[in-house]
C-alpha positions as CSV (number, residue, x, y, z in Angstrom):
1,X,54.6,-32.0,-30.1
2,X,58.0,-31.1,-29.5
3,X,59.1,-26.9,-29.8
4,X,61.6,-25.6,-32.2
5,X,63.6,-25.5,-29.2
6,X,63.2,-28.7,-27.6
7,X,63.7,-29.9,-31.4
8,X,67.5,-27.4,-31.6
9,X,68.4,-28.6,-28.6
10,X,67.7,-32.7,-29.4
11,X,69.5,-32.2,-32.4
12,X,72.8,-30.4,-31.0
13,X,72.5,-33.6,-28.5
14,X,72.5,-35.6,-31.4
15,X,75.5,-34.3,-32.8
16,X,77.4,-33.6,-29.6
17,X,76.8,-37.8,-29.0
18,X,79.5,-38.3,-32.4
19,X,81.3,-35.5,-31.4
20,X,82.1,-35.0,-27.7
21,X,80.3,-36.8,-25.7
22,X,81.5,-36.3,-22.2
23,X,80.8,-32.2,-23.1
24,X,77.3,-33.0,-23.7
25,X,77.3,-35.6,-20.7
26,X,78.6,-32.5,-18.5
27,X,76.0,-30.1,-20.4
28,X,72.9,-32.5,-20.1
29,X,73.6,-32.9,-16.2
30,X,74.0,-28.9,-15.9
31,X,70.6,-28.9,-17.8
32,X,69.0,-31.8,-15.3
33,X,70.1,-29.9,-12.2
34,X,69.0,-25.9,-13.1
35,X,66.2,-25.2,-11.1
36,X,63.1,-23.1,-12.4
37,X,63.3,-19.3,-12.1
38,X,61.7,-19.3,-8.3
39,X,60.4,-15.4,-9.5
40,X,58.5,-16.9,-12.1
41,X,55.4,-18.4,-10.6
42,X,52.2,-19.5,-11.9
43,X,48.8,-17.6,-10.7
44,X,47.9,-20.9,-8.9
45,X,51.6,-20.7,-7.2
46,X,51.2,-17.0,-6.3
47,X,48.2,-17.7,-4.3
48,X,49.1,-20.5,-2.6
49,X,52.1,-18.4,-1.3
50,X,49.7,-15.9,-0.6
51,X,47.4,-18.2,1.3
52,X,50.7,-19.2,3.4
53,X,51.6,-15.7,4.6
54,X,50.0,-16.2,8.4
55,X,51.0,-19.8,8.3
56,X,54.9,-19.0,7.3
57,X,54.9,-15.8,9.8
58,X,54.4,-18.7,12.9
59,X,57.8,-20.0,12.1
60,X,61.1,-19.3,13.2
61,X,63.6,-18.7,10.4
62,X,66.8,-20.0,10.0
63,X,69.4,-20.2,7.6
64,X,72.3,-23.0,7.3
65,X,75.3,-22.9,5.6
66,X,76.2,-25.9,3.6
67,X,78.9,-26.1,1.6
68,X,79.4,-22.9,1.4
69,X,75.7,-21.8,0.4
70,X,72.7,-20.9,2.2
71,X,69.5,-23.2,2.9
72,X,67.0,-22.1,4.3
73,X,65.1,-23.8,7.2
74,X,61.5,-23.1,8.9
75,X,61.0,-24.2,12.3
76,X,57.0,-24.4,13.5
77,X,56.5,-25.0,16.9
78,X,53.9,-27.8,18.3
79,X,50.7,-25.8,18.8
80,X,48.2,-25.3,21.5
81,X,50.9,-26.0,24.4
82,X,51.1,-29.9,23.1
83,X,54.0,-31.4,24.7
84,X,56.6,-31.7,22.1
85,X,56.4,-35.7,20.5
86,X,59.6,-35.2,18.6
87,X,60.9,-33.6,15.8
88,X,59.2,-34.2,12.2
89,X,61.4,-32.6,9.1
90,X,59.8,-32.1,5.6
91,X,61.1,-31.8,2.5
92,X,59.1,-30.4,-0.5
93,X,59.7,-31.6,-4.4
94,X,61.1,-30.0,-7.5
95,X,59.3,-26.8,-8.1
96,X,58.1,-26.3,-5.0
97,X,58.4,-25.0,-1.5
98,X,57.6,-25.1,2.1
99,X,54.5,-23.2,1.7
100,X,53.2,-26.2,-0.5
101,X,53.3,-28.8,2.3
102,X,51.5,-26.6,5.4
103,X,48.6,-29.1,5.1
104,X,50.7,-31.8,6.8
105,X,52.7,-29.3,9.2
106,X,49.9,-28.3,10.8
107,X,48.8,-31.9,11.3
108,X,52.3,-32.7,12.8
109,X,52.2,-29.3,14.5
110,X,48.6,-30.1,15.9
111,X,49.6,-33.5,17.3
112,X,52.5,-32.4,19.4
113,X,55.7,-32.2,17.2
114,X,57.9,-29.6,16.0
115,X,58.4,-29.2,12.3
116,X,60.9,-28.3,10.5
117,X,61.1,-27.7,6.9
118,X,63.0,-27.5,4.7
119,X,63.5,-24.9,1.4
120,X,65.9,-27.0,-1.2
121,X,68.6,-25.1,-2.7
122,X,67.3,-22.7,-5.4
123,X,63.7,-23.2,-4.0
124,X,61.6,-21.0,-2.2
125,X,63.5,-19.1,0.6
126,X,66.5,-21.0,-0.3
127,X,69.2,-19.2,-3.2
128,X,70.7,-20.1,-6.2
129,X,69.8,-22.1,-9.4
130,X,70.8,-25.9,-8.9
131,X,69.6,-28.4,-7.0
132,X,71.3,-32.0,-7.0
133,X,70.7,-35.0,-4.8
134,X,74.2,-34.7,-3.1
135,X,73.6,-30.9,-2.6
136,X,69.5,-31.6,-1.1
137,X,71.5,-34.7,1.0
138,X,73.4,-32.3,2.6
139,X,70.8,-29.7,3.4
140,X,69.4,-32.7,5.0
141,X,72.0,-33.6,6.9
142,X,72.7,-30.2,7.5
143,X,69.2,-30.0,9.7
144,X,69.5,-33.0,11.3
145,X,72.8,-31.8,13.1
146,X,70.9,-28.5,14.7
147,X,67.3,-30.5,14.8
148,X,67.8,-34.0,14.7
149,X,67.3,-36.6,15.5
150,X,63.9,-37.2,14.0
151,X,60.5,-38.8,14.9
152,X,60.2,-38.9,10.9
153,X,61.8,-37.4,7.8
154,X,58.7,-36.8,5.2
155,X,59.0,-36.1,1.3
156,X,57.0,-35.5,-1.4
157,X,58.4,-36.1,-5.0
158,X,61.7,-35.4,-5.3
159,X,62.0,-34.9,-1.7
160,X,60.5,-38.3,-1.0
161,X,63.9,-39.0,-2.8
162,X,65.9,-36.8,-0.7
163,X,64.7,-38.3,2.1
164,X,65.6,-41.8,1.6
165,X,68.9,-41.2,0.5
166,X,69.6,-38.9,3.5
167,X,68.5,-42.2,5.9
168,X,70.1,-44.4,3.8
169,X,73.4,-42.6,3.9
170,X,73.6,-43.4,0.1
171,X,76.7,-40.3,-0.5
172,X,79.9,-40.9,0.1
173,X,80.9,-38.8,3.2
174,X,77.6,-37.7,4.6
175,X,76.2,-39.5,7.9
176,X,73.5,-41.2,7.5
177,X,70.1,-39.0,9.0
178,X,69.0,-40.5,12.2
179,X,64.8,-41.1,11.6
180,X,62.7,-43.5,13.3
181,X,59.9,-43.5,10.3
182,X,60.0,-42.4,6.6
183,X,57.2,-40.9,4.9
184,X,57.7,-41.2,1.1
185,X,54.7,-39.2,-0.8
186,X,54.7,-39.2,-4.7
187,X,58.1,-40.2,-4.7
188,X,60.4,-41.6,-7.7
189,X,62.2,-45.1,-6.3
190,X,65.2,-44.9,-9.1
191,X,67.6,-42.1,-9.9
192,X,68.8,-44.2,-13.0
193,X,64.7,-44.3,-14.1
194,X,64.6,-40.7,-13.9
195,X,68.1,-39.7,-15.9
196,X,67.1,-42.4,-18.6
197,X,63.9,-40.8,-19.0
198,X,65.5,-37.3,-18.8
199,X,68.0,-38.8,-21.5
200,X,65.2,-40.1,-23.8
201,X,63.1,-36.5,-23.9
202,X,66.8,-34.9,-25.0
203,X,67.8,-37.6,-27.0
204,X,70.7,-38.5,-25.8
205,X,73.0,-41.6,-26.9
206,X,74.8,-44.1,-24.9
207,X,77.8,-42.5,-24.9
208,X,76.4,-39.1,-23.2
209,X,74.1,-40.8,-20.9
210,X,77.3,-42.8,-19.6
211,X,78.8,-39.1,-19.2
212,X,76.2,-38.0,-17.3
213,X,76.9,-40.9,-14.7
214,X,80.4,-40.1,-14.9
215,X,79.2,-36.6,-13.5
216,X,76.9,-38.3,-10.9
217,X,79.6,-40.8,-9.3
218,X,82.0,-37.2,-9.7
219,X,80.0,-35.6,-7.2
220,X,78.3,-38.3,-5.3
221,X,81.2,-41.0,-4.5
222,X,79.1,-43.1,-5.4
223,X,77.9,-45.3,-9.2
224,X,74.3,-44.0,-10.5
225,X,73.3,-47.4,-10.5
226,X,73.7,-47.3,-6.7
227,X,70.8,-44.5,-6.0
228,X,68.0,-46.9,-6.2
229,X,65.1,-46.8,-3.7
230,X,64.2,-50.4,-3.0
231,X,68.2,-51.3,-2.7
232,X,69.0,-48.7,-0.2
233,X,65.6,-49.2,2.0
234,X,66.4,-53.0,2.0
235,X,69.7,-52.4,3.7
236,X,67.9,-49.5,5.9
237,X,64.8,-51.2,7.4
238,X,63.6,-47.9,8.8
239,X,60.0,-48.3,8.3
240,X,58.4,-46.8,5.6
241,X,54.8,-45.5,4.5
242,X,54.5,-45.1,0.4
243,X,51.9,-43.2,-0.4
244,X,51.2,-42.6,-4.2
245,X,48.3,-41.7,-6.8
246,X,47.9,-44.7,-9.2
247,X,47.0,-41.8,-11.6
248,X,50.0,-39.8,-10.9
249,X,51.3,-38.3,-14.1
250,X,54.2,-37.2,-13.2
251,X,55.9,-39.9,-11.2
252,X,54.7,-43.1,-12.2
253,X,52.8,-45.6,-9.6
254,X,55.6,-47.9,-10.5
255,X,57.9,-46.6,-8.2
256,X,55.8,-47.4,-5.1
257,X,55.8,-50.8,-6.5
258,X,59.6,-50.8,-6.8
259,X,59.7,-49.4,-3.2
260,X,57.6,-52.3,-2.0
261,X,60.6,-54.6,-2.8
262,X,62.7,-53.4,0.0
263,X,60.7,-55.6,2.3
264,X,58.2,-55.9,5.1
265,X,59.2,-52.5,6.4
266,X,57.7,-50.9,3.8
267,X,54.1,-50.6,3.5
268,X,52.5,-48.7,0.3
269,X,48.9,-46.9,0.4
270,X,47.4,-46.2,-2.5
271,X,45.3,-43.0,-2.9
272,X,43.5,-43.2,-6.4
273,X,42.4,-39.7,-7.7
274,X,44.7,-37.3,-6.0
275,X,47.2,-37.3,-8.5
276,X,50.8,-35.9,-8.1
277,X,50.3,-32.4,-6.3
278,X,46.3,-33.2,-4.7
279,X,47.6,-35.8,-2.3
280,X,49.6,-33.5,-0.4
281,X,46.4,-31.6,0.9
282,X,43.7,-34.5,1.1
283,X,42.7,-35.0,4.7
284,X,42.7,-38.7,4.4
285,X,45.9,-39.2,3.4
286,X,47.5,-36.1,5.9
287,X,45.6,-37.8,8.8
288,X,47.0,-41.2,7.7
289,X,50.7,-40.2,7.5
290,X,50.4,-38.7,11.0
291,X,49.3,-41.9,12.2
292,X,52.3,-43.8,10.6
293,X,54.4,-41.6,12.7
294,X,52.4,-40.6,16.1
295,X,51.4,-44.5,16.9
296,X,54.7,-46.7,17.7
297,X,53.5,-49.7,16.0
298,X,53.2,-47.7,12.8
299,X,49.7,-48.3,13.0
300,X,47.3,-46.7,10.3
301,X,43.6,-45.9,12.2
C-alpha cells in the first residue's frame, strides 16, 4: 500500500498533468535522477563497508573531473606480481558503491588485470546528489581516457546500463569507450522500460511522461526511445556476457531476454536463486565472468 506521501505526491502529479505539464515533466526527472542520501546506510550496508576497509586501503585513489564535478576512481593493482592482462573497469548500480563489487575485483585482480572502479556521481566516494546516464557516460568516458582502453567494461544494474551505453557511444558528443568484452550483470536493457515504470508508480499522464523525454533528449542529444539495449549492442557487436537472476525482483529477467536480440554476440547465463544483489558475490558466477574475459574465445570453463 501506497504512503500518505507517495499518495500527495501522485495526486499533485495528477493535477500538474492538466495544468503544466512540462513543470511536472522537469520535476519528475529531478525526482528520477536524486540519488539516496549516501550517509544514510542500512546496517547490512555499514558492514559491508566495514568488511571493505583492508580491501579499499589496497587501492590507489583518484579523483576526475568531469564536467566540472568530481568522480571518484579506485585503481587495484594485479596481485601476487601477475603480469598485468589488461585493464578491467567496473561500474557498481544505483545505491551502491565500489565496496559492493570487491568479490569480482579481486577475481580480475587475482588473474592478472588491473581494476579500476568506478564511484558514480553521488555514490560512495563520489559527491553530490544526482546521478543521470549522460553524467555516469561521462564518468565512463572520463576513465577510459587515463585507463583505457579496456580488456572489459563490467556493470551491475544500473551500471550494466552505463556500461553499454558508454561502448555503444549512445550520447551525443562522448567517444564511444574502447572495450574488447562487456559484462552486463543484473542489468535493465531499456531506458524507456524503466521511465514508463518510474512514470506508472507516480502516476504520471502522457503529457508529463512526454516532458520527461523532452528532458532526456535536452541533456542527452539524443530521443529516449534511442537508449535501448538490444538496438545499441546490435550496431556494437562487442561481445557480451548477460548474466541475470530469473528471480530478480528488481530488474526483471526480461531484459536479458531483450539483450539476447542484439545477436550472436551476446550470450545470456542464467543464475536462478541469486536474485538482484546475491549474484554479485556467488563464486560460480564471479569465476564465470572472469572467464568471459581472461580466455580470447570468450569461452565459459
Amino acid at each position: 500500500m501506497a504512503s500518505i506521501g507517495v499518495k500527495v505526491i501522485r495526486s499533485l502529479f495528477a493535477a500538474g498533468e492538466k495544468v503544466a505539464p512540462r513543470l511536472a515533466g522537469r520535476v519528475a526527472f529531478e525526482m528520477f535522477c536524486r540519488t539516496p542520501n549516501p550517509k544514510r546506510l542500512t546496517d547490512g550496508e555499514r558492514r559491508a563497508v566495514d568488511r571493505a576497509l583492508g580491501f579499499m586501503d589496497e587501492a590507489r585513489h583518484h579523483r576526475l573531473t568531469v564536467a566540472g564535478q568530481c568522480v571518484a576512481a579506485h585503481e587495484f593493482r594485479p596481485r601476487g606480481g601477475r603480469n598485468n592482462a589488461g585493464t578491467v573497469l567496473v561500474m557498481h548500480g544505483w545505491r551502491s558503491r565500489t565496496e559492493y563489487m570487491k568479490a569480482l575485483i579481486e577475481a580480475y585482480r587475482d588473474a592478472g588485470f588491473r581494476v579500476v572502479s568506478l564511484d558514480l556521481p553521488g555514490h560512495g566516494a563520489s559527491p553530490g546528489r544526482r546521478l543521470t546516464m549522460v553524467s555516469a557516460v561521462r564518468a565512463a568516458s572520463a576513465a577510459a581516457q587515463w585507463f583505457g582502453p579496456f580488456a572489459a567494461v563490467v556493470g551491475h544494474s544500473f551500471g550494466g546500463a552505463v556500461a553499454f551505453n558508454a561502448v555503444a557511444g549512445s550520447v551525443h558528443g562522448i567517444a564511444p569507450v574502447p572495450a574488447s568484452r562487456l559484462v552486463l550483470i543484473a542489468a535493465p536493457s531499456s531506458m524507456p522500460h524503466l521511465f514508463r515504470d518510474f512514470g506508472r508508480f507516480l502516476n504520471l499522464g502522457p503529457r508529463t511522461q512526454s516532458a520527461v523525454a523532452d528532458q532526456v533528449r535536452r541533456i542527452s542529444g539524443r530521443p529516449l526511445d534511442d537508449f535501448i539495449g538490444s538496438h545499441l549492442l546490435a550496431a556494437t557487436p562487442v561481445p557480451t556476457l548477460v548474466i541475470h537472476a530469473p528471480d530478480d525482483r528488481e530488474v526483471a529477467a526480461a531484459h536479458a531476454e531483450l539483450f539476447a536480440l542484439a545477436g550472436d554476440h551476446v550470450r545470456v547465463l542464467w543464475a536462478p536463486g541469486l536474485g538482484h544483489r546475491r549474484i554479485l558475490s556467488d563464486p560460480a558466477i564471479v569465476a564465470q565472468s572472469l572467464d568471459f574475459v581472461f580466455y580470447p574465445d570468450g569461452t565459459l570453463h
